[in-house]
C-alpha positions as CSV (number, residue, x, y, z in Angstrom):
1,X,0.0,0.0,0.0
2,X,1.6,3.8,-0.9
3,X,2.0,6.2,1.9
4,X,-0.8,8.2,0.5
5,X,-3.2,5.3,0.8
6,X,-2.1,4.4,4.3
7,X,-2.5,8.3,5.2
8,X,-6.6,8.3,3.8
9,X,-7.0,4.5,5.9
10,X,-5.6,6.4,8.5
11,X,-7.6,9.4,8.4
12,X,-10.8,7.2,8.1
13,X,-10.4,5.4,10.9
14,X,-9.7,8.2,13.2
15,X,-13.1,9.3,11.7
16,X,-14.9,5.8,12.4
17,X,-13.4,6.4,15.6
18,X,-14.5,9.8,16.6
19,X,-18.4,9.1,15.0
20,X,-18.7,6.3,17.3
21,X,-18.8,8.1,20.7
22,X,-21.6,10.2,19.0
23,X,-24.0,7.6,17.9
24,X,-23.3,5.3,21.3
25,X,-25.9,6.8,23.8
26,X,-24.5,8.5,26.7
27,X,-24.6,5.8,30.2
28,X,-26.1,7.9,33.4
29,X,-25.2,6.2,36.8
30,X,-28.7,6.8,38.4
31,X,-28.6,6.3,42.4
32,X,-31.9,5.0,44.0
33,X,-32.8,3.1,47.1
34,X,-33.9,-0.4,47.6
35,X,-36.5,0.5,50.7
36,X,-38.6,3.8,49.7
37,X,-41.6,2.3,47.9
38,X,-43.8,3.4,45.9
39,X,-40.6,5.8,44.9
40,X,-37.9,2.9,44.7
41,X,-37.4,0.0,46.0
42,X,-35.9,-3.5,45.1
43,X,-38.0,-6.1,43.3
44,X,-36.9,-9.5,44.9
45,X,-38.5,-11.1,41.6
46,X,-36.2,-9.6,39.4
47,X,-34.0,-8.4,42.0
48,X,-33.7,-5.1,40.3
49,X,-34.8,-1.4,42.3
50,X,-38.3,-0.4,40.4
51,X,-40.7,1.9,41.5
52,X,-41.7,5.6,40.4
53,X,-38.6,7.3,40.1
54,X,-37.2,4.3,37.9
55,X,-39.9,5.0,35.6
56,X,-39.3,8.2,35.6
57,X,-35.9,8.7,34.9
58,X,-36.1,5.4,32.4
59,X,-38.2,7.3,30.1
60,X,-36.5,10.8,30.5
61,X,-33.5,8.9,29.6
62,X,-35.6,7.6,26.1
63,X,-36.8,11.0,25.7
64,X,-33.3,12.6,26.1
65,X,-31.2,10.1,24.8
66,X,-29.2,8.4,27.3
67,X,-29.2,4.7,28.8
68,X,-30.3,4.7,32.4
69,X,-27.8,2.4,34.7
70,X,-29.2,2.0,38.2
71,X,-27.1,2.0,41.3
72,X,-29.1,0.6,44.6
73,X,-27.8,2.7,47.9
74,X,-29.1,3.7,51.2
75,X,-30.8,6.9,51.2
76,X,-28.1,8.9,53.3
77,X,-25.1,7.8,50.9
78,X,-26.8,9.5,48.0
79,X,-25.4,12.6,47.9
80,X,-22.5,11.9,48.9
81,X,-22.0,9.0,46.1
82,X,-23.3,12.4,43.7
83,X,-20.9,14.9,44.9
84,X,-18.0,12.4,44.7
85,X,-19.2,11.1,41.2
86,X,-19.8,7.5,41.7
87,X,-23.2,8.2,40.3
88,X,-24.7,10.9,37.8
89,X,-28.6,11.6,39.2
90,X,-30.7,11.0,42.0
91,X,-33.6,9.7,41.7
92,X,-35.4,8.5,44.6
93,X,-38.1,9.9,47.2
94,X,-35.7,12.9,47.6
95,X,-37.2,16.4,48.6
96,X,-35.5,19.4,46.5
97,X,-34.7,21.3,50.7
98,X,-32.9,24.3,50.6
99,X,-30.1,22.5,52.6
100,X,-29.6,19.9,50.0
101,X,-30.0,22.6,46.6
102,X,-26.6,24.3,48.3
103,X,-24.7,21.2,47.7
104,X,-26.3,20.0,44.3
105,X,-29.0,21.4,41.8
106,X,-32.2,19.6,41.4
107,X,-35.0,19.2,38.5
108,X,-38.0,20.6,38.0
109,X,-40.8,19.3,40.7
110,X,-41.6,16.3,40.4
111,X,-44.4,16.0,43.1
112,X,-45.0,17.5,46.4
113,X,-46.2,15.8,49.6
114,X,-45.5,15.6,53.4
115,X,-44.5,13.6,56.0
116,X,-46.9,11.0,57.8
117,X,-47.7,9.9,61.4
118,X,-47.8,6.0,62.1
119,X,-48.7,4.7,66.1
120,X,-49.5,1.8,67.3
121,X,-52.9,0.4,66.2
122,X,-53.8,-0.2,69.9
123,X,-53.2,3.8,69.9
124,X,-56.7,5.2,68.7
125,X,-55.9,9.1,69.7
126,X,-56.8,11.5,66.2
127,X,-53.2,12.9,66.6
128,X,-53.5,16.2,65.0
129,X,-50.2,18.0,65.1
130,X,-46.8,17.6,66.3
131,X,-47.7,19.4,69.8
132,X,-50.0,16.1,70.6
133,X,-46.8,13.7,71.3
134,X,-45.0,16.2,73.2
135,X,-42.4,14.5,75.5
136,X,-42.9,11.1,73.8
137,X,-39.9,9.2,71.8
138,X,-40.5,9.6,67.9
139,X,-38.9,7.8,64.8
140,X,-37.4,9.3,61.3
141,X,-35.6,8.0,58.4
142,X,-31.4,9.3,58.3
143,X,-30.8,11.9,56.0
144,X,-34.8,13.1,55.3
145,X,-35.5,16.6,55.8
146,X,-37.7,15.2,58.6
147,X,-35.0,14.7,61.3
148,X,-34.0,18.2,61.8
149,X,-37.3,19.4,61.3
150,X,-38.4,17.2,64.5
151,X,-35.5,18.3,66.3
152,X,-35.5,21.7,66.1
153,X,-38.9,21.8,67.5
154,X,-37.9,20.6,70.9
155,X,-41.2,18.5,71.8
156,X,-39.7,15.5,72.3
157,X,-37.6,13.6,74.5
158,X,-35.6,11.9,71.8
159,X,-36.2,11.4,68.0
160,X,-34.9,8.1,66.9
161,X,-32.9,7.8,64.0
162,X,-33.4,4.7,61.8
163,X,-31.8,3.7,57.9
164,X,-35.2,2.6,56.5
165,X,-38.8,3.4,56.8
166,X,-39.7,-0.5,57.4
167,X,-37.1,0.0,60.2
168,X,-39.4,2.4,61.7
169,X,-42.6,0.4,61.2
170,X,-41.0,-2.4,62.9
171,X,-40.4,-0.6,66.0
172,X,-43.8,0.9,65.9
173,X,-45.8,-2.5,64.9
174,X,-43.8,-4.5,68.1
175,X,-44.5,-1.5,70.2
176,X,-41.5,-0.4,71.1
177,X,-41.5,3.1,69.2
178,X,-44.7,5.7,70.2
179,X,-44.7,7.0,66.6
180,X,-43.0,7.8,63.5
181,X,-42.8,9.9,60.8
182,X,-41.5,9.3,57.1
183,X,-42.6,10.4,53.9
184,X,-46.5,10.1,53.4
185,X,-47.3,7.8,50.1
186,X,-44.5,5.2,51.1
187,X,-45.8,5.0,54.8
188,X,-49.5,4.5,52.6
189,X,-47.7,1.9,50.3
190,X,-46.6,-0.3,52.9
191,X,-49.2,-0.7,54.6
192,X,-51.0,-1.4,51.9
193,X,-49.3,-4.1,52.0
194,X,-50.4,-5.6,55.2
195,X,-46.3,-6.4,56.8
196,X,-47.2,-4.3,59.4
197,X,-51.0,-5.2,60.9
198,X,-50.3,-3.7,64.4
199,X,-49.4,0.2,63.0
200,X,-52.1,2.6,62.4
201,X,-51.5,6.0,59.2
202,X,-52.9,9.0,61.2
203,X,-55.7,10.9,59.0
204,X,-56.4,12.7,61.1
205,X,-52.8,14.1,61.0
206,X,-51.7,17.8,59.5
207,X,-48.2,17.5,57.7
208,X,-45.5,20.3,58.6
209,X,-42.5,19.5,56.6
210,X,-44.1,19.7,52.9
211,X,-41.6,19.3,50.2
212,X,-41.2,18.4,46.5
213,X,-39.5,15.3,45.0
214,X,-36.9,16.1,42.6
215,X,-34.4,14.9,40.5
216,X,-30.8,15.7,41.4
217,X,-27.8,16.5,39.0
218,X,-24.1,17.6,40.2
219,X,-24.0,21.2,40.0
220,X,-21.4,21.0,36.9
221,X,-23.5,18.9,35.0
222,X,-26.4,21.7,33.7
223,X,-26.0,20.1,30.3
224,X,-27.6,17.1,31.8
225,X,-30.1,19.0,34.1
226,X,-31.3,20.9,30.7
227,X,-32.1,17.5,28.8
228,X,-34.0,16.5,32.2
229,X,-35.9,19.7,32.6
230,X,-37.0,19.5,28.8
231,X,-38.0,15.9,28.9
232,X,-40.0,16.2,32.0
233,X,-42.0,19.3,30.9
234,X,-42.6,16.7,27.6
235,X,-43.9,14.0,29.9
236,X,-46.2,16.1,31.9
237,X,-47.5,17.7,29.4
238,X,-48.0,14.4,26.6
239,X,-49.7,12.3,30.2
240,X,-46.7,10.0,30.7
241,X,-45.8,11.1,34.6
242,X,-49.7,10.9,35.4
243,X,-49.9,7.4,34.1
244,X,-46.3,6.3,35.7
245,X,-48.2,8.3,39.1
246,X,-51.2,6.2,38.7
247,X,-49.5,2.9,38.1
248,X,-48.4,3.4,41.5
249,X,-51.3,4.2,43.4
250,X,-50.5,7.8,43.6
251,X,-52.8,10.8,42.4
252,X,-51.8,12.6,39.3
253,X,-52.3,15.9,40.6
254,X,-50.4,16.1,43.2
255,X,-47.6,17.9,42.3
C-alpha cells in the first residue's frame, strides 16, 4: 500500500473512531434506594430497584437520549456518592430542601407531599399536630428533611434515627416506638401491604414538613439538568408522569 493510501486508511479510521462516541448513547449512573416504595425500591423477583422514580428517569433517559444504569444505595449515601461522582442523578423519594440545593441542583418538581404519622394500632388518639406527642420518643428515616425538622422543634424527649422506613414500622408494629414519621405515600404503600398489621397511618394528621421530590444533578452537570428539565415538561405535558403516578397508586395531581 503507498504512503498516501495508508495516510486516507488512516484518516478514516480516526473518523470511524470519533463518530462512534456520537451515535453510542451517553450511560447515566442513576442512584436509587432499595427501601422507599412506591418511589424505589428492590423487586426480589427480578432483584432489580423499580418503582416511580425508575420510571421516571427510564423514560427521560428515552426521551433525552441516554441509557439509564441504576445504582441501589441507602438513602443517606446518595449525595454523597453524587458529589463524589460514583453516580450521575438521583432519583429517589428525595425532597429538593434548601439545605440539599446548596450542595447539588435539582430538576424541576416532580411532586410534592409531606411527611406522615404512624402509632401503634392499639393507639386510637386522632393525633392532630406535632404538639399532641409532646415528651414522647419519635422515629425518622437518616438523611430526610424530617430529622432536623423534628428536632428543632424541641417536643420531644428523643427522636430516633433509623436507615429505612420499614425499620421504623417495625419498632412501631412491636410497640417499642410511640410514633414515627417518614414520607407520606410510602408509609400508605406499605401498609398497603399488610407487613405491618399492628401500625395505624394518622388521618387525622396535619403534615409540617411539605416538600417536593426532585431529581438531582451535580452542579457541573447543567448540560444534563437541561435534557432532564426538557423531557419532564414533555412528559407532563403528553400524560406519561400521570400514568407512571397512577401505576403506583398515587394521584396525578399532586404535584
Amino acid at each position: 500500500m503507498s504512503f498516501q493510501r495508508l495516510v486516507q486508511a488512516a484518516f478514516a479510521a480516526l473518523a470511524i473512531a470519533a463518530s462512534a462516541p456520537a451515535s453510542a448513547q451517553q450511560v447515566v449512573k442513576v442512584g436509587s434506594t432499595p427501601t422507599g416504595i412506591p418511589f424505589t425500591f428492590l423487586d426480589t423477583k427480578t432483584n432489580s430497584i423499580q418503582g416511580i422514580m425508575v420510571d421516571l428517569i427510564t423514560e427521560i433517559g428515552k426521551d433525552a437520549g441516554f441509557t439509564v444504569q441504576i445504582e441501589p444505595m441507602q438513602f443517606s449515601a446518595l449525595v454523597p456518592s453524587l458529589t463524589s461522582n460514583k453516580i450521575d442523578v438521583i432519583s429517589a423519594a428525595m425532597f429538593a430542601t434548601a439545605a440539599r440545593k446548596e450542595v447539588i441542583d435539582f430538576s424541576d418538581a416532580v411532586y410534592t407531599y409531606g411527611e406522615g404519622l404512624v402509632v401503634p394500632k392499639a393507639d386510637s388518639k386522632n393525633y392532630a399536630s406535632q404538639e399532641d406527642l409532646k415528651g414522647e420518643t419519635v422515629g425518622a428515616q437518616v438523611g430526610t428533611a424530617f430529622v432536623d425538622a423534628l428536632k428543632k422543634t424541641g417536643l420531644f424527649s428523643e427522636v430516633k434515627v433509623y436507615d429505612t422506613i420499614p425499620d421504623i414500622l417495625r419498632d412501631v408494629n412491636a410497640g417499642r416506638l410511640k410514633a414515627g414519621f417518614a414520607d407520606y405515600p410510602i408509609l400508605a404503600y406499605n401498609l398497603k401491604q399488610g407487613n405491618f398489621a399492628e401500625v395505624r397511618l394518622v388521618d387525622s394528621y396535619k403534615p409540617v414538613t411539605v416538600g417536593t421530590v426532585a431529581i438531582g444533578v451535580r452542579k457541573s452537570d447543567g448540560a444534563l439538568l437541561a435534557k432532564i428539565n426538557t423531557s419532564l415538561a414533555k412528559l407532563k405535558k403528553d400524560g406519561t408522569i400521570g400514568k407512571i403516578l397512577e401505576k403506583w397508586g398515587q394521584k396525578a395531581d399532586a404535584s
